[in-house]
C-alpha positions in Angstrom: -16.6 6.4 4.7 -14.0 8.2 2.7 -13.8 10.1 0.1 -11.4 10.4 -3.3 -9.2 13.4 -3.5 -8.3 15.6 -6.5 -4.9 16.2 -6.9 -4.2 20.0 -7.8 -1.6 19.5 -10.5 -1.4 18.2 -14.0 -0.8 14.6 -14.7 2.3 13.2 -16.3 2.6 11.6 -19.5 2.1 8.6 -18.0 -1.7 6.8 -18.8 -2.9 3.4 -17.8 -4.0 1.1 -20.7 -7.8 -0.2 -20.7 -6.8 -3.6 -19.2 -3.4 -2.6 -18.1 -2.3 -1.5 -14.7 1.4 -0.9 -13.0 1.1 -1.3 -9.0 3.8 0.1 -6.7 3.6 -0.8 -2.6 5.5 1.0 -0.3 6.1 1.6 3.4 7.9 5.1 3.2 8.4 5.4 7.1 6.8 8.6 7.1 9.6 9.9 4.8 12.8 8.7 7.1 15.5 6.7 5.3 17.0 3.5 7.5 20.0 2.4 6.3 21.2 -0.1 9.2 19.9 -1.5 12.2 21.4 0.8 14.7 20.4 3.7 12.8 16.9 3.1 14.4 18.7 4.4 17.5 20.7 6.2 16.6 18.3 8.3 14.1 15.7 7.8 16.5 15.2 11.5 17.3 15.3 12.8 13.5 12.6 9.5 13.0 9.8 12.5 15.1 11.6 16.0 13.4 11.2 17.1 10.5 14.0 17.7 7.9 15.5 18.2 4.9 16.3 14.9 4.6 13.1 13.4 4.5 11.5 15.9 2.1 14.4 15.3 -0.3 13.7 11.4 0.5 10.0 11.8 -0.8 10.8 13.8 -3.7 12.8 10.6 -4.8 10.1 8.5 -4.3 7.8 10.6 -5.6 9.6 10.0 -9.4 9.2 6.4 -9.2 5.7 6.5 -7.9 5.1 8.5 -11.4 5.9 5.5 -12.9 2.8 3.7 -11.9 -1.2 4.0 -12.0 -2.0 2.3 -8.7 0.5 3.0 -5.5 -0.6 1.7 -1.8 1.6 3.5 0.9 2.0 2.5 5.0 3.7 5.1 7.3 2.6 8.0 5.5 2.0 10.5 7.7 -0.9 12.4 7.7 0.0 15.9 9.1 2.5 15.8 12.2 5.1 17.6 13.7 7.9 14.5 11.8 6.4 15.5 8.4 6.6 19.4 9.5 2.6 19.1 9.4 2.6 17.7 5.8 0.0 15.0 4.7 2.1 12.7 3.0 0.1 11.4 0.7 -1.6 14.5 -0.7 2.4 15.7 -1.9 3.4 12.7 -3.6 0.4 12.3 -5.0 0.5 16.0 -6.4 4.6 15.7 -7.0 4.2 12.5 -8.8 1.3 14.3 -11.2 -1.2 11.3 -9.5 -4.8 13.1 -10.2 -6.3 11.0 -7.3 -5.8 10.1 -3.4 -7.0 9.3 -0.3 -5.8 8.7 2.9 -6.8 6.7 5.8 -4.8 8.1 9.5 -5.0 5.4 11.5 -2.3 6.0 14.5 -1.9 9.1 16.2 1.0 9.9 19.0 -0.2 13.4 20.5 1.6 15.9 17.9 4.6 14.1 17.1 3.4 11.7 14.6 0.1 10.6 12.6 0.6 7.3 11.1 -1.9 6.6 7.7 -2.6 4.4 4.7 -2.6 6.2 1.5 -3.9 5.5 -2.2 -3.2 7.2 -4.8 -4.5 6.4 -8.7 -4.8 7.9 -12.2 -8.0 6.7 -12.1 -10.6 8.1 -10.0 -12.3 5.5 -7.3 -16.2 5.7 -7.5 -16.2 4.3 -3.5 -13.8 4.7 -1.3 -14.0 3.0 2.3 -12.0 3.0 5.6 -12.0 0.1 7.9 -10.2 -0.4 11.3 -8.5 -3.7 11.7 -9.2 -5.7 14.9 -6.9 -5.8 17.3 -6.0 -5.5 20.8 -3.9 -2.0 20.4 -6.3 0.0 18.1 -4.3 2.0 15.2 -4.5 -0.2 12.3 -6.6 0.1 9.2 -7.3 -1.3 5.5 -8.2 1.8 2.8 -10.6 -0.2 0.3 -11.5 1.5 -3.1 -13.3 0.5 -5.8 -13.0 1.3 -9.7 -14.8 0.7 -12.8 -12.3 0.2 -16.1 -14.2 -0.2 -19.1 -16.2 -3.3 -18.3 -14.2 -4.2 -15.7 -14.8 -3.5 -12.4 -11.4 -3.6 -10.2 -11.3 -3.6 -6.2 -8.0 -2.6 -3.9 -7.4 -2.5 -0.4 -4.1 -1.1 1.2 -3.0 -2.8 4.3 -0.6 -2.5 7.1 -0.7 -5.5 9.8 0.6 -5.8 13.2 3.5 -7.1 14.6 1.8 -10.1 16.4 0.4 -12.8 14.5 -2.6 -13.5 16.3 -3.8 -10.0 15.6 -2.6 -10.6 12.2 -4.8 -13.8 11.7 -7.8 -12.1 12.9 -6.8 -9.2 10.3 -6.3 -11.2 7.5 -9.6 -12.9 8.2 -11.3 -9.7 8.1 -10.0 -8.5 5.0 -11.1 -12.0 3.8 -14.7 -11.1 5.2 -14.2 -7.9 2.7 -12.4 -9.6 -0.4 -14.7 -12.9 -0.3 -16.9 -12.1 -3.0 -14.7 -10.4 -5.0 -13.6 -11.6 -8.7 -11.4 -8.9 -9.2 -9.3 -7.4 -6.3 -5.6 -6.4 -5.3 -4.4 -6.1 -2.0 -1.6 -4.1 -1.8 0.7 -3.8 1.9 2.8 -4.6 4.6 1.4 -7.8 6.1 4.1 -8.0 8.7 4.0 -12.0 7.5 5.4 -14.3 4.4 4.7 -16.9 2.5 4.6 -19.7 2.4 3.0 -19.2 5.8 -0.4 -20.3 7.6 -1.8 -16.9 8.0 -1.4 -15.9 4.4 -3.1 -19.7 3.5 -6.4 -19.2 5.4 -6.7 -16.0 3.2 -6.5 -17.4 0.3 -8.9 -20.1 1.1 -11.6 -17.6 1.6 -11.1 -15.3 -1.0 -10.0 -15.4 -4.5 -6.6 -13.7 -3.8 -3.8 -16.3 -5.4 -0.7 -17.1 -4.2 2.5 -15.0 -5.1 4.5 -17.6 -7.8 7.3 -15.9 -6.7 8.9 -14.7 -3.1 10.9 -11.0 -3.3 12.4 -9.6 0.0 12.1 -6.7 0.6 12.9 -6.2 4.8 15.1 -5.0 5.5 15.5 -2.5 2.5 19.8 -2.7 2.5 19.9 -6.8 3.0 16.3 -7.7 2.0 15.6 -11.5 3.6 12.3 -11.6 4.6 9.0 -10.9 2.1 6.5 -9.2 4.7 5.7 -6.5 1.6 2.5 -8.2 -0.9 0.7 -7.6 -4.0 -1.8 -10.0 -3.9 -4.2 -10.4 -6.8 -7.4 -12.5 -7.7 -7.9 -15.2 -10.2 -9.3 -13.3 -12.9 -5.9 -11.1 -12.4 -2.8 -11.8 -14.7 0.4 -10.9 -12.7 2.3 -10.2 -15.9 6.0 -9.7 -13.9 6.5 -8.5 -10.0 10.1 -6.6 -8.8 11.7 -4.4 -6.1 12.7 -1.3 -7.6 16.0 0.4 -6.2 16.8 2.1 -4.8 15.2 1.8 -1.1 13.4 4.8 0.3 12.6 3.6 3.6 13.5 0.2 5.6 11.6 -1.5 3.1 12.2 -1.8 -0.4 9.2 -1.2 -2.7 7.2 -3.4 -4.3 5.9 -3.3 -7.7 4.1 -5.7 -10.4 2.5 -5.2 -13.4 -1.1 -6.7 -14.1 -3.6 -7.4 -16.5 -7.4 -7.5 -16.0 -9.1 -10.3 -17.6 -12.8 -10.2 -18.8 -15.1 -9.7 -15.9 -16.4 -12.1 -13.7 -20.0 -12.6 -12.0 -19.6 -12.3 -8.0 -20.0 -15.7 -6.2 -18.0 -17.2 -3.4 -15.0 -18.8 -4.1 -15.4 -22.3 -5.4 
């Protein structure tokens, strides 16, 4: 189980509305910036060092993520020797003026790198839960939290999927196994998959997670064509716009929307 952390800083001006919420998704590449293809060669060695660079990189990111209430991150790193042992998450939540995060390390290579999902709110969580995905090469997780706004109670999980799309399907159904009975849930990520698509369709028939109305690339971040990044949000969610803020950060772009929580629904399975 985990466990929401405090942020030691003040907030910024910055506070949610009672039904309002901004979301940001992001896959920061544990703070490296990919600009081209090649560059994941050639850049390859500065991808495992640490580097000015890459702590200028998140202090970028880090004034856009002040923009929001809610941010879900993939390839933060937890504390390695490519962040200069820096969790990640803790300093952008803290350089951002977030007052809450937790983390969720979920792939580890020796010293060099320490892969997580991160969270990071305004709000604080009152249960906070980590949950290895299945999968043939273990290192892959969903970071599930759960708050209570008003009379609303609001659940979000932050994703990152494989590469292969069977162990995608059999991730996806699990998060479905988590989401079923939920009225009121986001799921924020890097699937790894689009839609339309047959993976993302079998989620949505078990759980009340809703299509995306609209489709926004955002791989790869300097010629975006394929939408593998998702903010995914239940029935009794308003999406009231989704974009791709500029500029990119990592190989992806981010993703952001804006929602609005509608009056509370009774659990059940979805009709």
């Amino acid at each position: 189980m985990g466990k929401p952390h405090a942020a030691s800083t003040r907030p910024r001006s910055r506070s949610p509305k009672a039904d309002t919420l901004r979301l940001l998704s992001c896959n920061i590449l544990a703070g490296a910036r990919i600009e081209r293809y090649r560059q994941y060669l050639t850049r390859g060695l500065a991808q495992v060092l640490p580097g000015p660079g890459k702590q200028a990189n998140l202090d970028r990111l880090a004034d856009l993520v002040s923009q929001f209430d809610l941010i879900g991150l993939q390839e933060s790193d937890a504390g390695s020797l490519r962040s200069g042992f820096l969790n990640q998450t803790q300093y952008l939540a803290q350089a951002a003026g977030l007052p809450y995060w937790s983390d969720q390390p979920n792939r580890r290579l020796a010293q060099l790198a320490r892969s997580a999902n991160g969270l990071l709110s305004r709000m604080a969580p009152y249960e906070v839960l980590d949950y290895p995905l299945p999968g043939r090469i273990p290192g892959r997780g969903a970071l599930l939290a759960r708050y209570l706004l008003g009379p609303r109670q609001l659940t979000v999980v932050v994703a990152h999927l494989s590469l292969g799309p069977q162990a995608r399907a059999r991730q996806l159904d699990f998060i479905g196994e988590l989401l079923h009975k939920d009225r009121s849930a986001v799921l924020l990520g890097d699937l790894n998959c689009a839609w339309p698509g047959p993976e993302l369709e079998r989620l949505f028939a078990r759980t009340h997670l809703q299509p995306p109305r609209e489709v926004l690339p955002t791989y790869p971040s300097w010629r975006p064509r394929r939408a593998i990044d998702h903010i995914l949000a239940s029935d009794s969610i308003e999406i009231l716009r989704r974009w791709t803020p500029e500029p990119a950060f990592s190989d992806h772009l981010p993703l952001a929307a804006e929602i609005r929580l509608r009056e509370p629904f009774g659990d059940g399975k979805p009709t």
